[in-house]
CHARMM-style PDB file with segment names, atoms N, HN, CA, C and O in Angstrom:
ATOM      1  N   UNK     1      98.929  24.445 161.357  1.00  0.00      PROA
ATOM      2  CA  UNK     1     100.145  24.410 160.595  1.00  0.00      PROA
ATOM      3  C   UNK     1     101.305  24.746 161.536  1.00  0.00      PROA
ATOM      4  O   UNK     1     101.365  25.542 162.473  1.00  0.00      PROA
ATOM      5  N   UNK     2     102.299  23.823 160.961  1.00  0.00      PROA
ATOM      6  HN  UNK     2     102.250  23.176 160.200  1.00  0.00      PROA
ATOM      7  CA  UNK     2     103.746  24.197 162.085  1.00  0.00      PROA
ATOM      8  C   UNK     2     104.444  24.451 160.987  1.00  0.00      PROA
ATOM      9  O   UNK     2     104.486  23.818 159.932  1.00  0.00      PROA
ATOM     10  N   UNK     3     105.346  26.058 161.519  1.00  0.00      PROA
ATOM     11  HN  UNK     3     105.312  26.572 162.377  1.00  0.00      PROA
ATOM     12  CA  UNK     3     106.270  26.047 160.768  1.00  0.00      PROA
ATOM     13  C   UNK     3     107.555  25.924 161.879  1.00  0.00      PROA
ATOM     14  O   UNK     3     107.656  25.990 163.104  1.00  0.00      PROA
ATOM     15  N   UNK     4     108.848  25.620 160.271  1.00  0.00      PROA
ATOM     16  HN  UNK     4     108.767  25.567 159.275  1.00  0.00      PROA
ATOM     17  CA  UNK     4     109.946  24.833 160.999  1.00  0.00      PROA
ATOM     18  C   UNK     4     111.053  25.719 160.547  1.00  0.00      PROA
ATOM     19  O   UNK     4     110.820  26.797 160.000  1.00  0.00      PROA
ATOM     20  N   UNK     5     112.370  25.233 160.793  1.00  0.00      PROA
ATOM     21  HN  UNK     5     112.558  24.357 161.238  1.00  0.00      PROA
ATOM     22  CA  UNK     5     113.491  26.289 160.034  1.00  0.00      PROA
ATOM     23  C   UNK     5     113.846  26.318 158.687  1.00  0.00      PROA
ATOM     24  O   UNK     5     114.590  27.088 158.080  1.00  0.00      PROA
ATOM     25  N   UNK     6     113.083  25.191 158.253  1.00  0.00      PROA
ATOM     26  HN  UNK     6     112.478  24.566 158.746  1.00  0.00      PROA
ATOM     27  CA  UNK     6     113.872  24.535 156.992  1.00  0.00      PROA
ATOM     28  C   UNK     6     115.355  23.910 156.571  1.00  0.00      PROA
ATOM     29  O   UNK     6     115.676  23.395 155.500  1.00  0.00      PROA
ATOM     30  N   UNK     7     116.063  24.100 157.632  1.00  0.00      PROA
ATOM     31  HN  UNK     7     115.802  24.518 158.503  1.00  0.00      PROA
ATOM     32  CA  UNK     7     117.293  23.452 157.528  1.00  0.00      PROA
ATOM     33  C   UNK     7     117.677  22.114 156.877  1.00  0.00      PROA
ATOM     34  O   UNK     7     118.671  22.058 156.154  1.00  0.00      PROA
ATOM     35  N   UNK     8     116.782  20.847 157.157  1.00  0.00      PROA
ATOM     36  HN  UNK     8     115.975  20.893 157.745  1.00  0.00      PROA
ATOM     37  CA  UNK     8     116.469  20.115 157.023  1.00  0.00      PROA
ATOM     38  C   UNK     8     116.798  19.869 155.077  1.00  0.00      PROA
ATOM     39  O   UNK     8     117.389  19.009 154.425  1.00  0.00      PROA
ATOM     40  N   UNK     9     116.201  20.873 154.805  1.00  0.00      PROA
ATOM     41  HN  UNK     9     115.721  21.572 155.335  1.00  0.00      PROA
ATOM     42  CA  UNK     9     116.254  21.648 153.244  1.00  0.00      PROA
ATOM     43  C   UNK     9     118.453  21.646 152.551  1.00  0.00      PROA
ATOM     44  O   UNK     9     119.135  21.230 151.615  1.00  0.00      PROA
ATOM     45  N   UNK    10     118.539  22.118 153.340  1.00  0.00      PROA
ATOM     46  HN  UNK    10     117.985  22.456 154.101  1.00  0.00      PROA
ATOM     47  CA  UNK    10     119.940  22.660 152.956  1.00  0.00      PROA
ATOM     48  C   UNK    10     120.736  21.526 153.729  1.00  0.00      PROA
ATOM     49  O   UNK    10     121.832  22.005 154.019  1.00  0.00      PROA
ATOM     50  N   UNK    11     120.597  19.700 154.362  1.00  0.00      PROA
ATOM     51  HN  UNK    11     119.707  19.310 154.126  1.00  0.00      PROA
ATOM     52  CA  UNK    11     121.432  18.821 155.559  1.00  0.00      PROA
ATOM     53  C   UNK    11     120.947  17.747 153.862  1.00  0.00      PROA
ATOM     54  O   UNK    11     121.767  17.050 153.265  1.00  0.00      PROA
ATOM     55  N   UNK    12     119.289  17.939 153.391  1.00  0.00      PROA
ATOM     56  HN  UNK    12     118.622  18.505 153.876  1.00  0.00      PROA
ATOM     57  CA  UNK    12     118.973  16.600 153.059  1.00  0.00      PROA
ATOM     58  C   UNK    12     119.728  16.316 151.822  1.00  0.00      PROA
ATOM     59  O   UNK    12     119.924  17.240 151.033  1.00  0.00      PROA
ATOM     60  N   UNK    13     120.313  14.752 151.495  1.00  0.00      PROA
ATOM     61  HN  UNK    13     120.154  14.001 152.135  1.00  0.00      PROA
ATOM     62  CA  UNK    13     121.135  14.680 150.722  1.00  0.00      PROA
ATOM     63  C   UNK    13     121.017  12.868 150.400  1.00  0.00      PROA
ATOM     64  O   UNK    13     121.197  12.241 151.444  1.00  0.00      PROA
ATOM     65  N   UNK    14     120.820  12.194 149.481  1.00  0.00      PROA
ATOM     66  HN  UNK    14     120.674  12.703 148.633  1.00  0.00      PROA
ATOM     67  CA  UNK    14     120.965  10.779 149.123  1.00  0.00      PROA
ATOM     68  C   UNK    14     122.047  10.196 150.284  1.00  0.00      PROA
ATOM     69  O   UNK    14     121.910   9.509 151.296  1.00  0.00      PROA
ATOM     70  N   UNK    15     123.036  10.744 149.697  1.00  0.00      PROA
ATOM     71  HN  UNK    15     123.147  11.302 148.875  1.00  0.00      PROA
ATOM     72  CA  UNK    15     124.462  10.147 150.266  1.00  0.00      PROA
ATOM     73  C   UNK    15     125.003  10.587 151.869  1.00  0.00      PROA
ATOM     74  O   UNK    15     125.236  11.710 152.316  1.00  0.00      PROA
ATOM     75  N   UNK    16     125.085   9.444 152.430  1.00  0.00      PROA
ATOM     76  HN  UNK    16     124.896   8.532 152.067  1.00  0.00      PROA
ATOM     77  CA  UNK    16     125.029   9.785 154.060  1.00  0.00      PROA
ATOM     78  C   UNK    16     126.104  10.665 154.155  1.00  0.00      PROA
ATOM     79  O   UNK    16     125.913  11.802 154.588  1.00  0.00      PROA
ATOM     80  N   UNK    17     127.499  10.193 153.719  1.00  0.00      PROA
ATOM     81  HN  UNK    17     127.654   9.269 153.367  1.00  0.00      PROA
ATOM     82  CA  UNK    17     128.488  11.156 154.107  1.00  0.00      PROA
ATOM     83  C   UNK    17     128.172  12.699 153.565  1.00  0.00      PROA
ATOM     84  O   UNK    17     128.321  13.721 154.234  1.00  0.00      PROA
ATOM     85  N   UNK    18     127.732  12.625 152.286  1.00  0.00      PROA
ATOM     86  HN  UNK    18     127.610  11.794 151.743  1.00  0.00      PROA
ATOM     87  CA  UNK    18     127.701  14.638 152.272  1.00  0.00      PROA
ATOM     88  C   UNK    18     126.530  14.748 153.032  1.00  0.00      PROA
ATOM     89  O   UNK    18     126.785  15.881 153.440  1.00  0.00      PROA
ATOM     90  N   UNK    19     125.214  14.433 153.669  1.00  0.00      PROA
ATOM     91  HN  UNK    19     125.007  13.512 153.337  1.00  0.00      PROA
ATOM     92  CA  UNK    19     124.419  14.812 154.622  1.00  0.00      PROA
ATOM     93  C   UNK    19     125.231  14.902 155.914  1.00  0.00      PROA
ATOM     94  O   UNK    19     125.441  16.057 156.284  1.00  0.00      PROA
ATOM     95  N   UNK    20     125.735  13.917 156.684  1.00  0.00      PROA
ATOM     96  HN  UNK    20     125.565  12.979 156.383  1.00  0.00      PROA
ATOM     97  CA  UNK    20     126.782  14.188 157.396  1.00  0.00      PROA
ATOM     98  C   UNK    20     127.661  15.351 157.683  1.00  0.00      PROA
ATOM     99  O   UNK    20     127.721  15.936 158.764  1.00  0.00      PROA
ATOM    100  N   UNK    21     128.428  15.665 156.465  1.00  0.00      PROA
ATOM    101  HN  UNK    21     128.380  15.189 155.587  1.00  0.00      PROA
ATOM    102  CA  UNK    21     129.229  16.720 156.338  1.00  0.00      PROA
ATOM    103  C   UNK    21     128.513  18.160 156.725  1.00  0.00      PROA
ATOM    104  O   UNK    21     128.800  19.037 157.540  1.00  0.00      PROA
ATOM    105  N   UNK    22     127.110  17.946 155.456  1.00  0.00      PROA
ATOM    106  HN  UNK    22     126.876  17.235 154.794  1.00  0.00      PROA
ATOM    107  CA  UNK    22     126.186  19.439 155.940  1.00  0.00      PROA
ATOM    108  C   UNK    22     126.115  19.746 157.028  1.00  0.00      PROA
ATOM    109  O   UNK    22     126.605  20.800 157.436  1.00  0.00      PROA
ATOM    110  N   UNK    23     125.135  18.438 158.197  1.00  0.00      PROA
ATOM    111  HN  UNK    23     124.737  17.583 157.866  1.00  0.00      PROA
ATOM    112  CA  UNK    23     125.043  18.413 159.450  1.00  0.00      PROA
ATOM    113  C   UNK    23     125.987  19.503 160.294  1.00  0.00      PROA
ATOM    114  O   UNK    23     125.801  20.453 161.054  1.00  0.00      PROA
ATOM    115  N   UNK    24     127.061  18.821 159.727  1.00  0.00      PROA
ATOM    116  HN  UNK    24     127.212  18.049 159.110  1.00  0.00      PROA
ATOM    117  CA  UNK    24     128.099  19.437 161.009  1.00  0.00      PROA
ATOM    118  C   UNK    24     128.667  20.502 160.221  1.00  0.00      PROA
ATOM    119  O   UNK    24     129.541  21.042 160.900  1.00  0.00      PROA
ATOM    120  N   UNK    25     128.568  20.992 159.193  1.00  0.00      PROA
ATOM    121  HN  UNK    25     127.859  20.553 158.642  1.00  0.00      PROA
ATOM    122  CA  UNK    25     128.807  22.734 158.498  1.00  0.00      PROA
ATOM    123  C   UNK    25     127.668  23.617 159.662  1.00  0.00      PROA
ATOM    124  O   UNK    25     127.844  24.459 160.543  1.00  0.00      PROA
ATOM    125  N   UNK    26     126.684  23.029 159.202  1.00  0.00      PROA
ATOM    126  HN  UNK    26     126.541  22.345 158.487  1.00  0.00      PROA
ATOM    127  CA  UNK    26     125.748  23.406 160.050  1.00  0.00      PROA
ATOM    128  C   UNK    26     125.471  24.073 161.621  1.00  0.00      PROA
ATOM    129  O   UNK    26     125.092  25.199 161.946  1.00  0.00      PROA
ATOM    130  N   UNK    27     125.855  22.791 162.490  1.00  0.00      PROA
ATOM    131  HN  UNK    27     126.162  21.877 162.226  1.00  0.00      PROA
ATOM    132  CA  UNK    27     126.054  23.003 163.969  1.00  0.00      PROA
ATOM    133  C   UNK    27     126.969  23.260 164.113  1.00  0.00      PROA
ATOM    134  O   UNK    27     127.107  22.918 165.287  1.00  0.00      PROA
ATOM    135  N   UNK    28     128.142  23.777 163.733  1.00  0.00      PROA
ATOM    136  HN  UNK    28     128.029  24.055 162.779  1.00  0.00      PROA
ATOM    137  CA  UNK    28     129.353  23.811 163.893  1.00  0.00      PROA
ATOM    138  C   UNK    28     129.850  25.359 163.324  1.00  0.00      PROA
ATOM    139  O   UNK    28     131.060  25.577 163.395  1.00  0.00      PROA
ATOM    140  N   UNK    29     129.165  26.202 162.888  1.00  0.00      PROA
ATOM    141  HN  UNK    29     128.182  26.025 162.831  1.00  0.00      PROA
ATOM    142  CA  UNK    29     129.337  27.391 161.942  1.00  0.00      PROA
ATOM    143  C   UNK    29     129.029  28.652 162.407  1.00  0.00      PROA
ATOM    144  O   UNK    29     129.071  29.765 161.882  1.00  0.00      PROA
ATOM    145  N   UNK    30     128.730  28.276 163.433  1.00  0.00      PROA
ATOM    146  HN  UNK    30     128.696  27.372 163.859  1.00  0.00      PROA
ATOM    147  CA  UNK    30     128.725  29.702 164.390  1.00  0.00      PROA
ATOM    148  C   UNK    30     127.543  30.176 164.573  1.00  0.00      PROA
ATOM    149  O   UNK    30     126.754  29.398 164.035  1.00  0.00      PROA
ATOM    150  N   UNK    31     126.957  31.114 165.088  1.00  0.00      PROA
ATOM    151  HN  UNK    31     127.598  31.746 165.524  1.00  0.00      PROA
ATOM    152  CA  UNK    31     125.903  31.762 165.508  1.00  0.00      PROA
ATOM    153  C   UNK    31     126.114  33.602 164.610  1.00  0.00      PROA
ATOM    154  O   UNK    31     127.021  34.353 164.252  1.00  0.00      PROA
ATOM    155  N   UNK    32     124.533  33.542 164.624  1.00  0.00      PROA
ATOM    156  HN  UNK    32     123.796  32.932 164.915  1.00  0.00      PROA
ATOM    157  CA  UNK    32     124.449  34.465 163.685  1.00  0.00      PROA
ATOM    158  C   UNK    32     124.143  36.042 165.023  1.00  0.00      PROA
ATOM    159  O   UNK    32     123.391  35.767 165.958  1.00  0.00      PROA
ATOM    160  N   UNK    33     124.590  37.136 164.997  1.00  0.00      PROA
ATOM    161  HN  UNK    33     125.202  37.359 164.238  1.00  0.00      PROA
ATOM    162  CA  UNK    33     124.523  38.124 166.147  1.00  0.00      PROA
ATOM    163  C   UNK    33     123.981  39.325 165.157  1.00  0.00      PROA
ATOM    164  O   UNK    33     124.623  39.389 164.109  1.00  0.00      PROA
ATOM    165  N   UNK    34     123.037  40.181 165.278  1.00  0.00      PROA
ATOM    166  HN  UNK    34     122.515  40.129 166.130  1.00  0.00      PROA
ATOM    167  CA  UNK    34     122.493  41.565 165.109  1.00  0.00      PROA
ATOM    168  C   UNK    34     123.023  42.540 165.880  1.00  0.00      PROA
ATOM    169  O   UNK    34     122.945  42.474 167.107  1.00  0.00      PROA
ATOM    170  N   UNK    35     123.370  43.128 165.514  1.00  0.00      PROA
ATOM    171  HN  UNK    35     123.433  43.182 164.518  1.00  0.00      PROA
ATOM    172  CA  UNK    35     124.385  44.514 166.234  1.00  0.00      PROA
ATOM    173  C   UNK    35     123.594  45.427 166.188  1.00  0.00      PROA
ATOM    174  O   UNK    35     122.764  45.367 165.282  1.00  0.00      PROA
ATOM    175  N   UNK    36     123.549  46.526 167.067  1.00  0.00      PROA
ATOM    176  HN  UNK    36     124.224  46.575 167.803  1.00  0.00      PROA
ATOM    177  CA  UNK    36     122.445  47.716 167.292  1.00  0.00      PROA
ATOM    178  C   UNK    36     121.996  48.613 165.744  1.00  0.00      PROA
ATOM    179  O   UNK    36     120.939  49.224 165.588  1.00  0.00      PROA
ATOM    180  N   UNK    37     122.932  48.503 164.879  1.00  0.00      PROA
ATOM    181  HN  UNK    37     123.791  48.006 165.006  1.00  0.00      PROA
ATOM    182  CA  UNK    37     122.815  49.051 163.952  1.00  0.00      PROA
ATOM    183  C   UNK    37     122.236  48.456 162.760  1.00  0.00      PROA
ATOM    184  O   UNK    37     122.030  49.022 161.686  1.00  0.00      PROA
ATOM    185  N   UNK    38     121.975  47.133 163.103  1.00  0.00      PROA
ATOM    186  HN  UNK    38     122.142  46.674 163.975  1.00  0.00      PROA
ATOM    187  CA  UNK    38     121.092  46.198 161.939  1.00  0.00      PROA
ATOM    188  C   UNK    38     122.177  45.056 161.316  1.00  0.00      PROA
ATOM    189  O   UNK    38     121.740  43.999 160.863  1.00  0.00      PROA
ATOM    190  N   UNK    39     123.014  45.227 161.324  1.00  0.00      PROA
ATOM    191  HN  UNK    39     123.369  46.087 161.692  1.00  0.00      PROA
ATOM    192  CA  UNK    39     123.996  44.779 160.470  1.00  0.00      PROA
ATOM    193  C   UNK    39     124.394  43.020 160.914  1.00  0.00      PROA
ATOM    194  O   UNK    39     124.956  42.955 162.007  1.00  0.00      PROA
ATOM    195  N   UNK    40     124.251  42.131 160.464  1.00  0.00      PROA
ATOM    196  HN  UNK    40     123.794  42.183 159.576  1.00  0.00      PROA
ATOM    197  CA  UNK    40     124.328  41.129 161.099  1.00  0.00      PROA
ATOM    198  C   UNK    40     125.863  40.373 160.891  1.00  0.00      PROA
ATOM    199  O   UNK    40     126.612  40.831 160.029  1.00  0.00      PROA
ATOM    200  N   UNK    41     126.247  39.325 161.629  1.00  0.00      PROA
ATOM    201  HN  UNK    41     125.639  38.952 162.330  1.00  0.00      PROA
ATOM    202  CA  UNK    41     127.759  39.306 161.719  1.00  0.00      PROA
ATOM    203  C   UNK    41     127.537  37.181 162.352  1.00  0.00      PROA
ATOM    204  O   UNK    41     126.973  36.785 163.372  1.00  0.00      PROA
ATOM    205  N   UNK    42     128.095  36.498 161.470  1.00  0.00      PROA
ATOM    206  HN  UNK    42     128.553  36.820 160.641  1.00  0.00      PROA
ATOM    207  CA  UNK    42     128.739  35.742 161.854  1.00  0.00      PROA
ATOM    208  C   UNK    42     129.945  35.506 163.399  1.00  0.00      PROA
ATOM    209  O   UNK    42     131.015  36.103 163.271  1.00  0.00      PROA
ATOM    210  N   UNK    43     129.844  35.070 164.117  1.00  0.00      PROA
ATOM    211  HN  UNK    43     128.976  34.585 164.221  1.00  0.00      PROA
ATOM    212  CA  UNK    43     131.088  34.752 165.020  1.00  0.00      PROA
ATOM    213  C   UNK    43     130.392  33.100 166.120  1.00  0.00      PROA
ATOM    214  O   UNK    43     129.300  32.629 166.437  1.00  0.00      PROA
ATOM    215  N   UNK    44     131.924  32.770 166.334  1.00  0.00      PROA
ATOM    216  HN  UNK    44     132.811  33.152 166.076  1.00  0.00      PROA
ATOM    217  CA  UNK    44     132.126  31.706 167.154  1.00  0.00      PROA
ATOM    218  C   UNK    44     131.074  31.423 167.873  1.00  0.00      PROA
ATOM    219  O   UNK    44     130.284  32.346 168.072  1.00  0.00      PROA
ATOM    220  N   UNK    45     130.720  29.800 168.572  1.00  0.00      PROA
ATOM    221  HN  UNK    45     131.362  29.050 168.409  1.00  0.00      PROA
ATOM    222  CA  UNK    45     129.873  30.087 169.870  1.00  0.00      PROA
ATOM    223  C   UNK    45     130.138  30.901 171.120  1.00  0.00      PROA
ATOM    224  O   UNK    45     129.238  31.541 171.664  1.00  0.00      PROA
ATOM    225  N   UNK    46     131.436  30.870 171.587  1.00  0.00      PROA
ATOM    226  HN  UNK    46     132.167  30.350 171.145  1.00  0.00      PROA
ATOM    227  CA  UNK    46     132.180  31.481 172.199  1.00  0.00      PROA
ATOM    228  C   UNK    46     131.864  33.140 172.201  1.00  0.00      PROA
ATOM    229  O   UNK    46     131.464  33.821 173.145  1.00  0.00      PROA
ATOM    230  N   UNK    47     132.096  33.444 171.194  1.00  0.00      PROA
ATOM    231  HN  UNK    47     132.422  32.891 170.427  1.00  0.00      PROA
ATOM    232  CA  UNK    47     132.184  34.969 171.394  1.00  0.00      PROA
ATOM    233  C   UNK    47     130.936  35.404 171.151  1.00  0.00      PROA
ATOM    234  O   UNK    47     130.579  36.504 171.573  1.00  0.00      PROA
ATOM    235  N   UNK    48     129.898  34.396 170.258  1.00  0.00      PROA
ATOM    236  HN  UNK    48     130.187  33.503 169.915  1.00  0.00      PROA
ATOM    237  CA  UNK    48     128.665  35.097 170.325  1.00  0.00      PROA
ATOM    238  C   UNK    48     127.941  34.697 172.140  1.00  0.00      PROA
ATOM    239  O   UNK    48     127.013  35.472 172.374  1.00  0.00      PROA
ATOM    240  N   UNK    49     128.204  33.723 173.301  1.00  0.00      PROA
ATOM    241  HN  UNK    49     128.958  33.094 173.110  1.00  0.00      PROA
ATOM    242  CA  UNK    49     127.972  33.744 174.435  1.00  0.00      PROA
ATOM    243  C   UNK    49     128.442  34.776 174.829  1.00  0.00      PROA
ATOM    244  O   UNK    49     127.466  35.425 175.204  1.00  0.00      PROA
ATOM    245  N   UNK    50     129.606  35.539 175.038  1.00  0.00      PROA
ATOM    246  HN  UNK    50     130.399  35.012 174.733  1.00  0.00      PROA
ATOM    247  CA  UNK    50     130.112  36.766 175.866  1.00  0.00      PROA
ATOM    248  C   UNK    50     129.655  37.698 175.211  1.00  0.00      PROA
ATOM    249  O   UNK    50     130.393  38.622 175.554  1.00  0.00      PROA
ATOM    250  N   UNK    51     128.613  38.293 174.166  1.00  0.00      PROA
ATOM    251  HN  UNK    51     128.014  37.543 173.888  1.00  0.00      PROA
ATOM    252  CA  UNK    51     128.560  39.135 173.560  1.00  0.00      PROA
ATOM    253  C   UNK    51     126.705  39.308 173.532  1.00  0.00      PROA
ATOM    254  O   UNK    51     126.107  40.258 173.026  1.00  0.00      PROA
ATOM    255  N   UNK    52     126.077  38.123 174.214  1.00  0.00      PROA
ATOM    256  HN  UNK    52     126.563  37.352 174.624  1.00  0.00      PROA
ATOM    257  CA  UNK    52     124.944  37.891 174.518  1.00  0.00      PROA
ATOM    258  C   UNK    52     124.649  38.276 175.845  1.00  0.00      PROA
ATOM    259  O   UNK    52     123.683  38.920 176.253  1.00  0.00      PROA
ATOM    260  N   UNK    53     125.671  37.766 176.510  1.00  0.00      PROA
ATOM    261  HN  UNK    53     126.456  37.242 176.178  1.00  0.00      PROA
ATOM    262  CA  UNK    53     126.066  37.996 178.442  1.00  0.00      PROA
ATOM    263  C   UNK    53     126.363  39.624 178.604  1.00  0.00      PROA
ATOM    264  O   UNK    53     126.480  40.175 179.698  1.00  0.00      PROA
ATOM    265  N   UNK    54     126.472  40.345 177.220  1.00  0.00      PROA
ATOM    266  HN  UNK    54     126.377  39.897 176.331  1.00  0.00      PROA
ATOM    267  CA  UNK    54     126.832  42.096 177.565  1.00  0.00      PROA
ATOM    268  C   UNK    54     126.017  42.604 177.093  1.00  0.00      PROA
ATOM    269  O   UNK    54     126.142  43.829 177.099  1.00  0.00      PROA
ATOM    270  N   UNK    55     124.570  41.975 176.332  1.00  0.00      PROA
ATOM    271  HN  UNK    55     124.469  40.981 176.327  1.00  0.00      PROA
ATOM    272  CA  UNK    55     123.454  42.753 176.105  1.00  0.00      PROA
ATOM    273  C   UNK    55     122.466  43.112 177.462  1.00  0.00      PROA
ATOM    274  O   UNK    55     122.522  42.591 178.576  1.00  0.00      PROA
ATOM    275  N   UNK    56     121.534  44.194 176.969  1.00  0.00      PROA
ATOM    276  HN  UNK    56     121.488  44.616 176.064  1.00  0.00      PROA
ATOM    277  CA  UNK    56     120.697  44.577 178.507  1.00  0.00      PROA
ATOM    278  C   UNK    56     119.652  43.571 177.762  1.00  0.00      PROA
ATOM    279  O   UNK    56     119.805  43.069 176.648  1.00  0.00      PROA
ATOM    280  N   UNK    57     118.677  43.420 178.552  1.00  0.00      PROA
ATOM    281  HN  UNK    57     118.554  43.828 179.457  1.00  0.00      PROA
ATOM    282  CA  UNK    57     118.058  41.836 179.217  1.00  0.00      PROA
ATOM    283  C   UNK    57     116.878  41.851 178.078  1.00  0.00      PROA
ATOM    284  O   UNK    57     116.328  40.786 177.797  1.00  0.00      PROA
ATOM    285  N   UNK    58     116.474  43.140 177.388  1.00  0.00      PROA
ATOM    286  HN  UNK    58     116.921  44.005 177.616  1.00  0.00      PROA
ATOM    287  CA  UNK    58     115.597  43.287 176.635  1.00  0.00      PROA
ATOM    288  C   UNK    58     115.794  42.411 175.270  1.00  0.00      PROA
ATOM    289  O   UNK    58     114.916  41.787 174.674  1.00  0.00      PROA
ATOM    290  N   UNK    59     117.433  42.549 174.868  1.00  0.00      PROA
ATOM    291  HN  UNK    59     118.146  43.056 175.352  1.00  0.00      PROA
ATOM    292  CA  UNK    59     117.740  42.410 173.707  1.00  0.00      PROA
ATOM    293  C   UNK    59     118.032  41.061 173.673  1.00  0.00      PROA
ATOM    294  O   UNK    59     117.695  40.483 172.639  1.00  0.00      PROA
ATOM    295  N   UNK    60     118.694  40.260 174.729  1.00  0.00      PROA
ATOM    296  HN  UNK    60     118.968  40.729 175.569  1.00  0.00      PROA
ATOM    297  CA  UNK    60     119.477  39.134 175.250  1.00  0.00      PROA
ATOM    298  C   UNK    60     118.184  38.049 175.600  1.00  0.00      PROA
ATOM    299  O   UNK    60     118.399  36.850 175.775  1.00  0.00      PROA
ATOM    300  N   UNK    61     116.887  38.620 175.672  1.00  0.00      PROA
ATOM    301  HN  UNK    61     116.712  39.595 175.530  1.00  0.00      PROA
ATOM    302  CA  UNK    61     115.575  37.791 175.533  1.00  0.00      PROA
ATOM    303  C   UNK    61     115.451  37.101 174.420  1.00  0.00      PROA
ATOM    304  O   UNK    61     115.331  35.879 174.333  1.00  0.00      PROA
ATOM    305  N   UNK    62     115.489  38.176 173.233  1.00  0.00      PROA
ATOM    306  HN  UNK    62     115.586  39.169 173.304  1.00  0.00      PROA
ATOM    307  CA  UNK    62     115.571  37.980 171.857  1.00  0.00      PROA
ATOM    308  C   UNK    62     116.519  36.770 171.158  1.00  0.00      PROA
ATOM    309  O   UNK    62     116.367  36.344 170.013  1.00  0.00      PROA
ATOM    310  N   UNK    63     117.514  36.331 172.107  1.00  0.00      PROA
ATOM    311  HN  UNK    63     117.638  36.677 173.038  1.00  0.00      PROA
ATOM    312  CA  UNK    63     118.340  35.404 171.689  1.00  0.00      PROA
ATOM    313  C   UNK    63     118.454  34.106 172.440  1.00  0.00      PROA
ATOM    314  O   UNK    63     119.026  33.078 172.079  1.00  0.00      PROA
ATOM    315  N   UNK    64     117.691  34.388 173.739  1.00  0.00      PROA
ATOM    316  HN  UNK    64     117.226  35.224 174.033  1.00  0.00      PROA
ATOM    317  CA  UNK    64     117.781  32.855 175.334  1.00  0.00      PROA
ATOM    318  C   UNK    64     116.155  32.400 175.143  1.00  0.00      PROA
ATOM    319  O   UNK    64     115.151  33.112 175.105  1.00  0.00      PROA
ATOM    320  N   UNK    65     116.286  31.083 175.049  1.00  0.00      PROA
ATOM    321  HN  UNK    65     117.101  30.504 175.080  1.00  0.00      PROA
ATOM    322  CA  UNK    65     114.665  30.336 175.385  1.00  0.00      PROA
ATOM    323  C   UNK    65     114.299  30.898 175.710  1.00  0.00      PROA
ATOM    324  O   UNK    65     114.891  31.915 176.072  1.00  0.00      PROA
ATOM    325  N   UNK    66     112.936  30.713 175.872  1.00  0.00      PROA
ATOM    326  HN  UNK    66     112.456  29.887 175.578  1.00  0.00      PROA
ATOM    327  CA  UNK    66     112.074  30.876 177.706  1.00  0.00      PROA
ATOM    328  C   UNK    66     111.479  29.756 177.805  1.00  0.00      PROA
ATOM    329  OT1 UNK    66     110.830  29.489 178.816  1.00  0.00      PROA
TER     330      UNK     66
END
């Protein structure tokens, strides 16, 4: 069994343009960041990269491929 994100769930839509639209709500909506205290926070790609680049390497694993 593979599991997936389900996104797919919340893009799929009859009508191309509102699938479309989801799509890019979607990729376009920022990145989700966990703060030491649990609390999770919406922000930019932008600021969630410089804010990934100031974690120590343990935590900053948790968020980069391998």
């Amino acid at each position: 069994m593979e599991l997936t994100c389900g996104n797919c769930q919340l893009i799929c839509h009859p009508d191309a343009k509102i699938r479309k639209h989801r799509y890019k709500m979607l990729v376009e909506s920022g990145v989700i960041i966990q703060s030491p205290d649990g609390s999770l926070e919406a922000v930019a790609p932008q600021e969630a990269e410089e804010r990934i680049a100031n974690m120590d390497a343990e935590t900053r694993a948790l968020y980069e491929e391998s």
